[in-house]
C-alpha positions as CSV (number, residue, x, y, z in Angstrom):
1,X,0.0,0.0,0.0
2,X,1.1,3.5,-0.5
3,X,1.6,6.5,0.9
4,X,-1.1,8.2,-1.0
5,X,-3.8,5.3,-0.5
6,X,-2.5,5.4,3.5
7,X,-3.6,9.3,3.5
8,X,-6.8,8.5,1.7
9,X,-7.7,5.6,4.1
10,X,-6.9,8.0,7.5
11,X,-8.8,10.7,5.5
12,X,-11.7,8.4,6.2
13,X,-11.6,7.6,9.2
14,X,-13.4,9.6,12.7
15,X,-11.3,12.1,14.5
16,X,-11.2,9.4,17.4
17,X,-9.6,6.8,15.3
18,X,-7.5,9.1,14.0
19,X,-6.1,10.2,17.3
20,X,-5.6,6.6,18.3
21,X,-3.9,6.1,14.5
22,X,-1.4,8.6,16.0
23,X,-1.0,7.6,18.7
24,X,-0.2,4.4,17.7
25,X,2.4,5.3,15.5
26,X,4.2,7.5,17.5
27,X,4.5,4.5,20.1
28,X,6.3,2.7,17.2
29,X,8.5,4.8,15.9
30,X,9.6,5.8,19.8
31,X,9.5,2.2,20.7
32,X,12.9,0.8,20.3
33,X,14.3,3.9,22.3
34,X,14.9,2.5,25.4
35,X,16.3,-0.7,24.1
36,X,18.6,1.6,21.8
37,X,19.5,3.9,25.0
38,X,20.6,0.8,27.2
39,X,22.3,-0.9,24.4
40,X,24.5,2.7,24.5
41,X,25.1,2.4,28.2
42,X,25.9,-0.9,27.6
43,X,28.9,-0.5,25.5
44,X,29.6,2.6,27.3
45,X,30.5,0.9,30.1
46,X,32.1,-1.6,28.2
47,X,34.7,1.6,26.7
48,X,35.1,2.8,29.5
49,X,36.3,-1.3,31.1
50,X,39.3,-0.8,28.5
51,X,37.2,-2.7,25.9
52,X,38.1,-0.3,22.9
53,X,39.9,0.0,20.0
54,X,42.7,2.3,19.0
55,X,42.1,4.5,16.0
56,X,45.3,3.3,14.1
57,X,43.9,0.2,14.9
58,X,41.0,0.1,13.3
59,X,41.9,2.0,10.4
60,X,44.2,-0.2,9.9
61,X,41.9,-3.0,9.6
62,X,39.7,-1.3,7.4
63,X,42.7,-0.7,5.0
64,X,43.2,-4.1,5.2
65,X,39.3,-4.8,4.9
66,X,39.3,-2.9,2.1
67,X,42.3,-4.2,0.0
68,X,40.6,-7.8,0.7
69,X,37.5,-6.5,-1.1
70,X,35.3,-6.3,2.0
């Protein structure tokens, strides 16, 4: 379905189910923020264990990456 047919279809519908049609989608596209935010934390604690890499490091590997065709 597209966009256009989408905006047709909420045209139709009542103000209430409208509303809840927003509301809806503003829980999923927000939805995965929490997850997202701890999964930061996460590795932020993990950086700041020692668990890093140097940036000579890594772009070294992804010269090497690269070179290989990856």
């Amino acid at each position: 379905m597209s966009v256009a047919e989408l905006k047709e279809q909420v045209d139709q519908l009542s103000a209430e189910d409208q509303y809840f049609l927003a509301a809806y989608l503003h829980h999923k596209l927000h939805a995965n923020e929490k997850a997202e935010a701890e999964d930061l934390e996460e590795r932020m604690r993990q950086m700041d264990g020692g668990d890093k890499v140097l940036l000579r490091t890594f772009l070294r590997i992804h010269e090497d990456l690269a070179k290989a065709g990856v």
